[in-house]
BASE-28505 format. One line per field, with one value per residue (C-alpha): residue number from 1; residue in one letter; x, y, z. Coordinates in pm, 1 decimal, padded with zeros to 6 digits. Example, Ala and Ser with C-alpha at 12.3 -4.5 7.8 and 13.67 -1.06 7.14 Angstrom:
BEGIN
num = c(1,2)
residu = c(A,S)
c1 = c(01230.0,01367.0)
c2 = c(-00450.0,-00106.0)
c3 = c(00780.0,00714.0)
//
This chain:
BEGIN
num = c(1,2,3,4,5,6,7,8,9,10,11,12,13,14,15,16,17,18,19,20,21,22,23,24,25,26,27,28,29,30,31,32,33,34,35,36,37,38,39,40,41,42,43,44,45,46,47,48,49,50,51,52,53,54,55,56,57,58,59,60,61,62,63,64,65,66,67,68,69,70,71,72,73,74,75,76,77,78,79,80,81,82,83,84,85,86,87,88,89,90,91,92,93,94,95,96,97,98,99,100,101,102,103,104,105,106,107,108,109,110,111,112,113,114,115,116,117,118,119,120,121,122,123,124,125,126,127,128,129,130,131,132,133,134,135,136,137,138,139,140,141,142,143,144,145,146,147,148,149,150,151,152,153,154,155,156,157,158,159,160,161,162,163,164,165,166,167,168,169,170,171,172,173,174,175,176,177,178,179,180,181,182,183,184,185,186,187,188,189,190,191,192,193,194,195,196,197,198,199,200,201,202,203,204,205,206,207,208,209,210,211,212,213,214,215,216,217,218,219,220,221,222,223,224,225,226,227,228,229,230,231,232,233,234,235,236,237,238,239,240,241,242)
residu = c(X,X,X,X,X,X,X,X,X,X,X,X,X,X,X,X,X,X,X,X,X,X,X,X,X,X,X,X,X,X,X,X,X,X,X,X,X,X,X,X,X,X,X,X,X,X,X,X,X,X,X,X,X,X,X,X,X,X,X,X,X,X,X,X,X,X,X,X,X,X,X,X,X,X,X,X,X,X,X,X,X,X,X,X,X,X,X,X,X,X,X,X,X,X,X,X,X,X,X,X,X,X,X,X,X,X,X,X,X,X,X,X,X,X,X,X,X,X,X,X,X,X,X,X,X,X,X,X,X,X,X,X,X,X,X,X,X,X,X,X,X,X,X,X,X,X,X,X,X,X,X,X,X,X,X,X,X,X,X,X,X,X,X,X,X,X,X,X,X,X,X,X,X,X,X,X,X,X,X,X,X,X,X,X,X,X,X,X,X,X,X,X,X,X,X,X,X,X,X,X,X,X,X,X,X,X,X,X,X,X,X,X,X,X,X,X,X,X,X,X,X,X,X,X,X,X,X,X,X,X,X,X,X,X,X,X,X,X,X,X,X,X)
c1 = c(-00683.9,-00613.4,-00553.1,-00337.8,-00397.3,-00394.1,-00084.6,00078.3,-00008.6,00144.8,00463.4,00447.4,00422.2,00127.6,-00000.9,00262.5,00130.2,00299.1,00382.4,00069.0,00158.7,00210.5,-00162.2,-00506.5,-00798.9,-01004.8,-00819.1,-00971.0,-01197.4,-00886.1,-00669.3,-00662.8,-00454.8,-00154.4,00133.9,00421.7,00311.9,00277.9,-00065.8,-00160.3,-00324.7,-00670.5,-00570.8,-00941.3,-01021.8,-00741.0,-00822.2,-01183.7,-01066.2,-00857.9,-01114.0,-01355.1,-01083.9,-00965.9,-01323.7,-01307.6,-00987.7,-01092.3,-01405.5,-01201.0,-01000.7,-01246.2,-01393.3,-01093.1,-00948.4,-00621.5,-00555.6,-00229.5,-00019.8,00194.0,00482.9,00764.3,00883.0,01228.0,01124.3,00846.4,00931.2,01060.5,00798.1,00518.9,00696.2,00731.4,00381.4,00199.9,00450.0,00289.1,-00052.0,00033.8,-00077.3,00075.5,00290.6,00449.2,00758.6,01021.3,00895.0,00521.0,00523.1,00237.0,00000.8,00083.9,-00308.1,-00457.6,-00254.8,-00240.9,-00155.0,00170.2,00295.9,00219.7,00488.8,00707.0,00612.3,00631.4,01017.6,01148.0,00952.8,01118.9,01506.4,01496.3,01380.1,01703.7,01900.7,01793.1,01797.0,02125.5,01967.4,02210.3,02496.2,02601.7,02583.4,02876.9,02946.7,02873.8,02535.1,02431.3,02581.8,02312.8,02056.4,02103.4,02107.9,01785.1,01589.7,01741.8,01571.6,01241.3,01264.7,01299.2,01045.6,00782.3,00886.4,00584.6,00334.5,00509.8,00200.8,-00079.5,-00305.5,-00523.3,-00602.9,-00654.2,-01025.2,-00820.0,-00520.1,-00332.5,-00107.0,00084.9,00095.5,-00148.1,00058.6,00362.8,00096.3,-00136.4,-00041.1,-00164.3,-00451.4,-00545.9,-00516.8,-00717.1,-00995.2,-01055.3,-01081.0,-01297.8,-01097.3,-01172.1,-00897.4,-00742.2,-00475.3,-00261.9,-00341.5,-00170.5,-00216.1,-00089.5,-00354.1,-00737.8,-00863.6,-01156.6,-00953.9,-00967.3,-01287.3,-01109.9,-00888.7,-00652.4,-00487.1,-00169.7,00202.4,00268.4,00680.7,00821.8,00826.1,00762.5,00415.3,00382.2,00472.5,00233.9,-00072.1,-00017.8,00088.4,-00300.0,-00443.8,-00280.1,-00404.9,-00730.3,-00632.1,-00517.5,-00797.4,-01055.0,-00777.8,-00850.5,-01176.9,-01209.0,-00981.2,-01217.3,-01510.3,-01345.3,-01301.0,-01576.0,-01751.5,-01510.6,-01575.8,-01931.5,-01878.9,-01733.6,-01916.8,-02265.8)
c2 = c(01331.9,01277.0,00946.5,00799.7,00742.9,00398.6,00488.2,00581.5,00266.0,00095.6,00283.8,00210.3,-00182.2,-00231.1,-00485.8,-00736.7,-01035.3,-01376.2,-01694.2,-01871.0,-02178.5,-01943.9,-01796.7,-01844.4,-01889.0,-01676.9,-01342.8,-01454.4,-01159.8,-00935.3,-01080.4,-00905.2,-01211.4,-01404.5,-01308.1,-01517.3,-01724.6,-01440.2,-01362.0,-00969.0,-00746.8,-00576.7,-00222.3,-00101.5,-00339.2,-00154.1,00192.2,00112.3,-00062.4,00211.4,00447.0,00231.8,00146.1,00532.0,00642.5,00405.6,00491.2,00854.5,00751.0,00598.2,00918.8,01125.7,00957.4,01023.2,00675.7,00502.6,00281.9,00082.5,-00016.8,-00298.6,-00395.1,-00637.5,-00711.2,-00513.0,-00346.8,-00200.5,-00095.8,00245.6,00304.0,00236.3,00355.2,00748.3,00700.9,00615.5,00858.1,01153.6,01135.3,01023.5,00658.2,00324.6,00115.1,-00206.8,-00250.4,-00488.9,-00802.7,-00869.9,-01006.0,-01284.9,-01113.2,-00749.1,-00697.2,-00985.6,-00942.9,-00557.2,-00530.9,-00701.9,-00537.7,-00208.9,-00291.7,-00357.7,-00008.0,00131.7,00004.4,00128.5,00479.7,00436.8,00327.6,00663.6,00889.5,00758.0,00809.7,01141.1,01300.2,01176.7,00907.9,00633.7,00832.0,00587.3,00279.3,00150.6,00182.5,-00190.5,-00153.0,00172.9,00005.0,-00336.5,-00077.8,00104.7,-00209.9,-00338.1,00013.6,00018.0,-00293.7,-00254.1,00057.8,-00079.5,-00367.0,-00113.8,00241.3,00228.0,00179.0,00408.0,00668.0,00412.5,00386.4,00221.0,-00060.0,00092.4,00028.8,-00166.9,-00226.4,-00191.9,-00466.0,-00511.7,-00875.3,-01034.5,-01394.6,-01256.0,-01091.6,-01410.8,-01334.3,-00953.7,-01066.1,-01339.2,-01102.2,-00841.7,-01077.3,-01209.5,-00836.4,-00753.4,-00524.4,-00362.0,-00503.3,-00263.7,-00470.4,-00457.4,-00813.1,-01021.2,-01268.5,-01558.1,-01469.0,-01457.1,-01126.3,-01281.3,-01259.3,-00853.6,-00640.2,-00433.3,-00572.8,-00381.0,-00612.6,-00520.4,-00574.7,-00599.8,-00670.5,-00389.1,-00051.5,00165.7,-00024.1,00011.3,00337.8,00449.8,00294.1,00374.2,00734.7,00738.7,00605.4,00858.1,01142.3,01023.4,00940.7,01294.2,01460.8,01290.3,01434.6,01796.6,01756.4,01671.6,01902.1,02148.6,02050.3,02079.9,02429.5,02510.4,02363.0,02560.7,02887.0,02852.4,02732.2,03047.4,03322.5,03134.3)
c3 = c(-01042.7,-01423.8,-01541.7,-01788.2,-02104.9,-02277.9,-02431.7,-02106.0,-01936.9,-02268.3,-02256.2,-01903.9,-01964.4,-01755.3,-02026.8,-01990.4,-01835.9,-01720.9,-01929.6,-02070.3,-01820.3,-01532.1,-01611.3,-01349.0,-01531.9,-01346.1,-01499.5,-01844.1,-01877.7,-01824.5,-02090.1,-02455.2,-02599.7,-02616.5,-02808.8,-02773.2,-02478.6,-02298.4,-02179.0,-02281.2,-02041.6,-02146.7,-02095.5,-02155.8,-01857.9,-01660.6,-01713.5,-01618.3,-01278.5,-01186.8,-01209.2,-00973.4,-00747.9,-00699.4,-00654.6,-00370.9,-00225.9,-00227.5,-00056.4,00239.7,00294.1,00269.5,00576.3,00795.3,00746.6,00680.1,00381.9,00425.8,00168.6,00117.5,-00102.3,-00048.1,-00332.9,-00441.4,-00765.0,-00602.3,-00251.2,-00300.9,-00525.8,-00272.8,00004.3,-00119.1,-00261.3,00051.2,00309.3,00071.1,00170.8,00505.4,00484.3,00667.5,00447.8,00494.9,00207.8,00394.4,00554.1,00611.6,00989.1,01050.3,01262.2,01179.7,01129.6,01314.9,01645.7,01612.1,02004.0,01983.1,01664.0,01863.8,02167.1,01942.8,01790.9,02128.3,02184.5,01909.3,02030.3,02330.2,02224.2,02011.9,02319.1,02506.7,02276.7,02224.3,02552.7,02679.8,02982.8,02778.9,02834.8,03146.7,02953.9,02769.6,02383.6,02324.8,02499.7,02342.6,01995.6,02091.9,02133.8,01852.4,01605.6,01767.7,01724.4,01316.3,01308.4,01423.2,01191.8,00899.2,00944.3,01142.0,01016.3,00776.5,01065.0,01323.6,01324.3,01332.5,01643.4,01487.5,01231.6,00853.2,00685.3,00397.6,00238.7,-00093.1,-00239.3,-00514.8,-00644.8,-00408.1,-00426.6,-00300.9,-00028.7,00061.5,00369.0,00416.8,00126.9,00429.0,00763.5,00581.7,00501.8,00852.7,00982.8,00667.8,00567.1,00172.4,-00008.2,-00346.1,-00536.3,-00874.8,-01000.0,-01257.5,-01504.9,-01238.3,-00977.5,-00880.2,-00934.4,-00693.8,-00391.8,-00359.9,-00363.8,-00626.2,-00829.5,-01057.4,-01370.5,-01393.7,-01464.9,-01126.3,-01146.5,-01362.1,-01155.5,-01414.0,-01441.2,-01041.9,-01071.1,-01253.7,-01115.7,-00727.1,-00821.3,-00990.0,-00679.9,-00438.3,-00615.4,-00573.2,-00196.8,-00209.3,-00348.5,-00061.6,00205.4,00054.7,00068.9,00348.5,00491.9,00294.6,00441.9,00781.2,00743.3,00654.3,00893.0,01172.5,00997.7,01023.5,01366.5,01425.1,01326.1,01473.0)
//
């Protein structure tokens, strides 16, 4: 788990923050300056806050639990998407449904029906139906995919969550707080950084600046999988030869 280097997360433009107008006094202690009435990101403040917040991460998969992650905004979708199907995580990346968290039950029927529309059409029992039904059906499962793809594999609720731009997200920010849920974010200069247990400031629209930040925090992710993965072995080995 190496991570980058002040000039990276330059390059990257992880410093740019919003308009001076647009900015929330409570980032103050995260803001280097203003140059052109655009607030400047402390990247020293960054790089420290990544650090804390991967320790943490790791921490959580290490443990044998699921952080989900969530990102609906365009420019960062794809991004968080591959990131969080590499480690095997939940993700959320098209439309944030109210109660996907809170009213976990429901969201998991709806789960199960798209589950179940892909079984028939795999082993043949729609063949007696007619082209416009199978056609209905077929439309209905593509779009329960794409809103609940991300959370396919999850029996269970994840121990937190990880958002990019956590006012775009007030609504996952909001379910994850009344499950007290850890809450990891990339915040920027238009938000409170008080709203998240660890909060990341951070360019938070360019991708390159996404990018580069979530890719950190899933080799950290990563590295807590192989350990524990490591320990697990171990552990059977030992179990073995007793």
């Amino acid at each position: 788990m190496s991570k980058p280097s002040y000039k990276e997360l330059l390059d990257a433009g992880v410093h740019f923050g919003h308009l001076r107008k647009k900015w929330n006094p409570k980032m103050g202690p995260y803001i280097f300056m203003e140059r052109k009435g655009i607030h400047i990101i402390d990247l020293n403040r960054t790089l420290e806050c990544m650090e804390r917040t991967a320790q943490a991460m790791k921490a959580i998969a290490k443990s044998g639990r699921k952080i989900m992650f969530v990102a609906t905004k365009k420019q960062a979708r794809e991004i968080v998407a591959d990131a969080a199907r590499s480690v095997g995580m939940p993700f959320v990346t098209e439309r944030w449904l109210g109660g996907m968290m809170t009213n976990f039950s429901t969201i998991k029927r709806s789960v199960k029906k798209m589950q179940r529309i892909d079984s028939m059409l795999q082993d043949g029992s729609l063949s007696s139906v007619t082209k416009k039904e199978r056609l209905t059906l077929t439309r209905e499962r593509n779009k329960l995919e794409k809103v609940l793809g991300g959370i396919a594999n999850m029996n269970r609720l994840p121990a937190a969550i990880f958002v990019v731009d956590i006012t775009h997200e007030h609504i996952a920010i909001a379910e994850a707080h009344k499950l007290n849920m850890k809450t990891f974010a990339m915040v920027d200069t238009n938000s409170d950084p008080n709203e998240v247990d660890f909060a990341i400031p951070a360019n938070d629209d360019a991708s390159k600046s996404v990018k580069i930040i979530t890719e950190y925090l899933v080799s950290a992710i990563q590295e807590g999988l192989n350990e524990r993965n490591s320990a697990k072995a171990k552990k059977d080995a030992a179990a073995a030869t007793s």
